[in-house]
C-alpha positions as CSV (number, residue, x, y, z in Angstrom):
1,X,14.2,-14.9,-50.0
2,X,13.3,-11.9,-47.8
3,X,9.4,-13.0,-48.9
4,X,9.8,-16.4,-48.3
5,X,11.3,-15.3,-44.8
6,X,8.5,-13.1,-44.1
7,X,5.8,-15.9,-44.8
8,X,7.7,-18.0,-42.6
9,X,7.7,-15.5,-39.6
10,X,3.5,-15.5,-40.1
11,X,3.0,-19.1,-40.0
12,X,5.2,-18.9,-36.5
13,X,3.3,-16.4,-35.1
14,X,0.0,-18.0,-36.3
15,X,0.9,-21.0,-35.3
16,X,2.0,-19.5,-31.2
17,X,-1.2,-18.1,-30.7
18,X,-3.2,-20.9,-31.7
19,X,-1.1,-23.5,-29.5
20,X,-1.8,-20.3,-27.0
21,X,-5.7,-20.1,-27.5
22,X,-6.1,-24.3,-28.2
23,X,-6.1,-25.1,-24.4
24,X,-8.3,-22.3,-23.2
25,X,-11.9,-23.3,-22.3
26,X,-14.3,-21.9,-24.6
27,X,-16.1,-19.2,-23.3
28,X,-19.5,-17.4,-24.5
29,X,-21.5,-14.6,-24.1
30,X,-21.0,-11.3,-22.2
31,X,-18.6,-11.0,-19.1
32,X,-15.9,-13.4,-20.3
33,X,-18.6,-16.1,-20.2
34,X,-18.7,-15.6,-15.9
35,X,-21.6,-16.0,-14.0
36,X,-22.9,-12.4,-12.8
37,X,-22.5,-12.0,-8.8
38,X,-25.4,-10.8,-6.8
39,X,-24.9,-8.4,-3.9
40,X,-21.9,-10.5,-2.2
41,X,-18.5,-9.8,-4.0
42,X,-16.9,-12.9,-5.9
43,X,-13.3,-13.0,-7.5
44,X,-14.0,-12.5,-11.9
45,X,-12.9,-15.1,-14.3
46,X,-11.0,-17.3,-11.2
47,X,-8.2,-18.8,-12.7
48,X,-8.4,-16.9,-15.7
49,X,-8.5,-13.6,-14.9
50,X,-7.8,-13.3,-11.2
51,X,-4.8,-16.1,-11.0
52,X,-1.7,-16.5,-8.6
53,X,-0.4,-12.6,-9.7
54,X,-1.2,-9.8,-8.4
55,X,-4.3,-8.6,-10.8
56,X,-5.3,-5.1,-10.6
57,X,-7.4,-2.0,-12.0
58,X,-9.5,-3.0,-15.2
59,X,-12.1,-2.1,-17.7
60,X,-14.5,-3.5,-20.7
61,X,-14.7,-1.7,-23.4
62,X,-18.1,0.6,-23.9
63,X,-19.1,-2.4,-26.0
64,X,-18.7,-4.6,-23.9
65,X,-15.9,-7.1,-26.5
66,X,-12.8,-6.3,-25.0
67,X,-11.5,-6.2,-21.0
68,X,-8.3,-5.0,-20.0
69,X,-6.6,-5.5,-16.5
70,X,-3.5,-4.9,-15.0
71,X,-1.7,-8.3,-14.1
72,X,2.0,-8.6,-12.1
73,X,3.6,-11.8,-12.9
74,X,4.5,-13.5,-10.0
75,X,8.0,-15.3,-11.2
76,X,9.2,-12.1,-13.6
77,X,7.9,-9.4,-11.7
78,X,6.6,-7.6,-14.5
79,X,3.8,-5.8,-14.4
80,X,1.9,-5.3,-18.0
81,X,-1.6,-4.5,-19.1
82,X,-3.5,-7.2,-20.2
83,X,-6.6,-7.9,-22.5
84,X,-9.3,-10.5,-23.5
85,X,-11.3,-10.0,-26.8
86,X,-14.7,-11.3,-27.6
87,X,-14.0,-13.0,-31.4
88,X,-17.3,-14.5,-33.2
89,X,-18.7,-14.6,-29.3
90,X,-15.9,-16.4,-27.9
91,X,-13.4,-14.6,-25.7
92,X,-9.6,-15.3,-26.1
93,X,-7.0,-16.1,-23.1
94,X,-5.6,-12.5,-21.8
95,X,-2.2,-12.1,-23.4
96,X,-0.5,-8.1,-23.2
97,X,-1.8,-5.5,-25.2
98,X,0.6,-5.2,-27.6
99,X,-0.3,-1.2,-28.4
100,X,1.4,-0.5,-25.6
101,X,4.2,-3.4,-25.0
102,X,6.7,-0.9,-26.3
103,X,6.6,1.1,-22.8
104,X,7.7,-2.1,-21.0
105,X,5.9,-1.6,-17.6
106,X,2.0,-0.9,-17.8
107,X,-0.9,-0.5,-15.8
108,X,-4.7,1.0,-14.7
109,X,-6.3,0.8,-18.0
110,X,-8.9,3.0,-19.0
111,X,-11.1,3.4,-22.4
112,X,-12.9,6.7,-22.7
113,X,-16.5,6.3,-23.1
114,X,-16.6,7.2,-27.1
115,X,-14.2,4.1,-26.9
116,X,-12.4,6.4,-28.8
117,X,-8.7,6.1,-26.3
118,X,-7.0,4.5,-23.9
119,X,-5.5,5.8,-21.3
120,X,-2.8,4.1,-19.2
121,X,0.2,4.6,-17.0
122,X,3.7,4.0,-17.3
123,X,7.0,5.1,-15.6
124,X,9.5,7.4,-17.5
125,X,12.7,9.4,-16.5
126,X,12.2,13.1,-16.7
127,X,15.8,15.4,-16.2
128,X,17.2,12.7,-14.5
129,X,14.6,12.1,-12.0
130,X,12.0,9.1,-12.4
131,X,8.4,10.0,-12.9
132,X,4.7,8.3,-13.0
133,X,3.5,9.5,-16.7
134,X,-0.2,9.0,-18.1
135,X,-0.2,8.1,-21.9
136,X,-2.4,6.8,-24.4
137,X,-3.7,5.4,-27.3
138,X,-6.3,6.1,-30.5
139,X,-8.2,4.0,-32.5
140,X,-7.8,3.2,-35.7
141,X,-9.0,1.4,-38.3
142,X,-6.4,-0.3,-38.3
143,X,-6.0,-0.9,-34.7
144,X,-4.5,1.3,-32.2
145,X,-2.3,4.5,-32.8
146,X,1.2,5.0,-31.8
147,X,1.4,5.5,-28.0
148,X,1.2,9.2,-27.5
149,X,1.6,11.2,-24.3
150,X,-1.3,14.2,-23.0
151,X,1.5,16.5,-21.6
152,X,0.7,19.0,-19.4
153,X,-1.5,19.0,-17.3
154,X,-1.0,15.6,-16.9
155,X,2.6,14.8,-16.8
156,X,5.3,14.5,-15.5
157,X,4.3,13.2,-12.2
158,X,0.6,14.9,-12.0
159,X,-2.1,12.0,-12.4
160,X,-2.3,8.2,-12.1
161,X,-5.8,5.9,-12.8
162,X,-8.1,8.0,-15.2
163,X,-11.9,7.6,-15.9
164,X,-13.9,10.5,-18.0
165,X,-17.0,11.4,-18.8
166,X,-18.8,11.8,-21.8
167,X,-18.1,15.2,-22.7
168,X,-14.4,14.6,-21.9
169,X,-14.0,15.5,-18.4
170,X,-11.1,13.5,-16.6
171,X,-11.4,12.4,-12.6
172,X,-7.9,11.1,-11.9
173,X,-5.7,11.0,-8.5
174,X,-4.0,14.1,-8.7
175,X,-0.1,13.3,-7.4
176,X,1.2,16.5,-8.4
177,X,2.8,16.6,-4.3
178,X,4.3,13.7,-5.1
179,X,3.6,10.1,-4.0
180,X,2.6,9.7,-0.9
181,X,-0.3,13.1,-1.3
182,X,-2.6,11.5,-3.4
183,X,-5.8,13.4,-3.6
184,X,-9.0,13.2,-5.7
185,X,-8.4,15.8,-9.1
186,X,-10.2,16.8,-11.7
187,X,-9.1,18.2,-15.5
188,X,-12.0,19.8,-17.5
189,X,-11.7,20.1,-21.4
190,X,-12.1,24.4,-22.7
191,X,-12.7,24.4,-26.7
192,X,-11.0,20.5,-27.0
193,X,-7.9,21.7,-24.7
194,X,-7.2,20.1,-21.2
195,X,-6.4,23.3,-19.0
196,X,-5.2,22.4,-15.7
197,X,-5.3,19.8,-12.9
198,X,-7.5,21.0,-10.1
199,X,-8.5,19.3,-6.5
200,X,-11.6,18.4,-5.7
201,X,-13.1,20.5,-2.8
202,X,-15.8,19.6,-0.2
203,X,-17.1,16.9,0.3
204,X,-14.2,15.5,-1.2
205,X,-10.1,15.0,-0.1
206,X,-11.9,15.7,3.7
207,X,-10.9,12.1,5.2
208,X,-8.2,9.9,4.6
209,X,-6.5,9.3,1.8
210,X,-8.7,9.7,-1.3
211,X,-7.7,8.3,-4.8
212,X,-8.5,6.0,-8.0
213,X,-11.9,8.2,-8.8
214,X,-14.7,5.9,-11.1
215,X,-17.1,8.7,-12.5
216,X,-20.2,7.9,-14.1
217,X,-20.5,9.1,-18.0
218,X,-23.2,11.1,-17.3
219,X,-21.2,12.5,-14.1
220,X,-24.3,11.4,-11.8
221,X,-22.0,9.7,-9.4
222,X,-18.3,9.0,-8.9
223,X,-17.3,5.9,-6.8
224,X,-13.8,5.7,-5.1
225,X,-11.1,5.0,-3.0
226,X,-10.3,5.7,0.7
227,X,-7.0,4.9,2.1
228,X,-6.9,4.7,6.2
229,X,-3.7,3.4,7.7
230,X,-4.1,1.7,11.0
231,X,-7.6,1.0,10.4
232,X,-8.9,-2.9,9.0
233,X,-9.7,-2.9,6.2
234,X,-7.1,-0.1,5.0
235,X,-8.8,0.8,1.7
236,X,-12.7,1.3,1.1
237,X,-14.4,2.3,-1.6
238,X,-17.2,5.6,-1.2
239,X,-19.7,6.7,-3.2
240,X,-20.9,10.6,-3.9
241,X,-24.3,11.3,-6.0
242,X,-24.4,14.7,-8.1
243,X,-27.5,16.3,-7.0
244,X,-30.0,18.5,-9.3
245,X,-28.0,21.8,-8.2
246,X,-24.7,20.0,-9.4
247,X,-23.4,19.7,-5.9
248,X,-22.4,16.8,-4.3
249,X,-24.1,14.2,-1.7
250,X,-21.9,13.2,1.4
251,X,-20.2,10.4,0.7
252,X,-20.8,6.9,2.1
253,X,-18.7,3.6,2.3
254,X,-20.0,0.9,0.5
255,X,-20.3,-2.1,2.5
256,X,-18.4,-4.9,0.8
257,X,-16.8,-7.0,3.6
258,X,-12.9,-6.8,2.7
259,X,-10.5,-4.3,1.7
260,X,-11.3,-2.7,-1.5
261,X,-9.8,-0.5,-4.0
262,X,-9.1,0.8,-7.6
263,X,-13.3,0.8,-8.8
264,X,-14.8,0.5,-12.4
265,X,-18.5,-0.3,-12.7
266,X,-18.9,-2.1,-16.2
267,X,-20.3,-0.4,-19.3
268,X,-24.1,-1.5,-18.6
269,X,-23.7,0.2,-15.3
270,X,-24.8,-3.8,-13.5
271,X,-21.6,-4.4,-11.6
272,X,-18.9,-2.7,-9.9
273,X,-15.4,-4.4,-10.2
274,X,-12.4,-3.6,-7.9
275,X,-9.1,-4.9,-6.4
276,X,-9.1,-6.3,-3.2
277,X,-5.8,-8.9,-1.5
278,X,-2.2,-7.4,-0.6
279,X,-0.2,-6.9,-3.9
280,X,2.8,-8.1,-2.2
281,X,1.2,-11.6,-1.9
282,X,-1.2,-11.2,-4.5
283,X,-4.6,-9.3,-5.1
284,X,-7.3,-9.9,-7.0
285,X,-10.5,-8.6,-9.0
286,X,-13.9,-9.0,-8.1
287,X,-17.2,-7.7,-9.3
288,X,-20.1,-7.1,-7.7
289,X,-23.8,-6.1,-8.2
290,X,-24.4,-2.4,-8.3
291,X,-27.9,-2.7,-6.4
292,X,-25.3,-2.0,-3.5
293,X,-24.8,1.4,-4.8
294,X,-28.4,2.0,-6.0
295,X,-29.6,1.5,-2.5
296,X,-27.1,4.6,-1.4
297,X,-28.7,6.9,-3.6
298,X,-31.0,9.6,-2.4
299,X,-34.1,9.8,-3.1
300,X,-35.5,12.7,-4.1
């Protein structure tokens, strides 16, 4: 019986996500089958990924088969990470990433370039007192681990919105003051150990409010955001270049005509995505090329 009811439970589920996946257009080829944007910023996947929500902070994987975005649903309120998957070409309709449906609320997805682990952040109630946590997951081979937590230096209450570098090195908002201080930070890796969470000095965390770092795997460049209240628009992304005595260029606003926030460039390095709209109406994502950015950088 307790076979029989097991066999039963598959064909169900089978059966939901192919009712799920039958009404979604079919679509090919890289970039969930979109149409690459040149210099001007267009909304990604309209209607499919950037809907009447409030969609937010994503990735590809380093492969380029599997995007994950944040996504607020506008009737539950819930806010979940979200993912597509390329299957035999075709890419399926974003549904949650089950990994991680366990934690209940989810956002700012991030795979490690090794596409090794993804990060992501949560909420959680430390001695009584409710905290921002950064947690992750592994790779398996059969799928993803069990969602584990970095600890210290990361948590409670220390980082939100990770990106790393090749060799391991994690840019993240450092929040450590608490919300409201959010600064640029930086966590290097000593013999496979994360040490501690450290700010990052001149020419950085010197204007407004800096967050949501984007650095390059090859830590040649980090793109990011500056908040400025009172001004229009409120957020803008910068860019910084890493120069040949590992110091770093002034930064400079990118122009992109709206407000802008929460970069990733993809994992060919051709487009820069971000978050622009008021998440209490309902933002979006949009990509753009990343000639904008090559433009910005020095020559020497």
């Amino acid at each position: 019986m307790k076979k029989l009811l097991l066999i039963i439970c598959l064909v169900v589920t089978a059966t939901i996500i192919h009712a799920r996946q039958s009404d979604f257009p079919k679509l090919n080829g890289p970039y969930i089958g979109q149409t690459p944007p040149g210099t001007t910023p267009v909304k990604f996947a309209p209607g499919i990924v950037s809907t009447e929500g409030h969609e937010f902070a994503c990735c590809f994987s380093p492969d380029g088969k599997e995007f994950y975005f944040s996504q607020r649903n506008p009737g539950t309120r819930q806010t979940a990470v979200m993912v597509c998957r390329q299957i035999n070409g075709s890419w399926t309709k974003p549904e949650p990433f089950a990994a991680i449906m366990p934690e209940g609320f989810t956002f700012e997805p991030f795979i490690t370039p090794d596409n090794k682990r993804l990060y992501f952040q949560t909420a959680g109630v430390v001695n009584g007192k409710p905290e921002m946590m950064t947690k992750y997951v592994e790779r398996t081979e059969n799928g993803w681990s069990e969602i584990k937590t970095p600890g210290d230096p990361f948590n409670p209450g220390k980082t939100m919105h990770i990106s790393a570098t090749k060799d391991g090195t994690i840019y993240t908002t450092d929040i450590s003051g608490g919300m409201g201080s959010e600064s640029l930070g930086m966590i290097k890796k000593v013999n496979g150990k994360y040490e501690k969470l450290e700010k990052l000095s001149a020419p950085f965390n010197q204007t407004g409010k800096q967050q949501h770092p984007w650095i390059a795997p090859d830590e040649s460049y980090i793109v990011f955001t500056v908040r400025r209240p009172g001004q229009d628009p409120v957020n803008v992304l910068s860019v910084s270049f890493r120069k040949n005595d590992k110091s770093w260029t002034e930064p400079v606003e990118l122009n992109l005509g709206m407000d802008a926030g929460q970069p990733y460039i993809s994992h060919d390095g051709k487009y820069l995505f971000f978050t622009s709209g008021d998440p209490r109406v309902g933002s979006d994502i949009y990509w753009v090329s990343t000639k904008i950015i090559e433009a910005l950088s020095p020559k020497e």
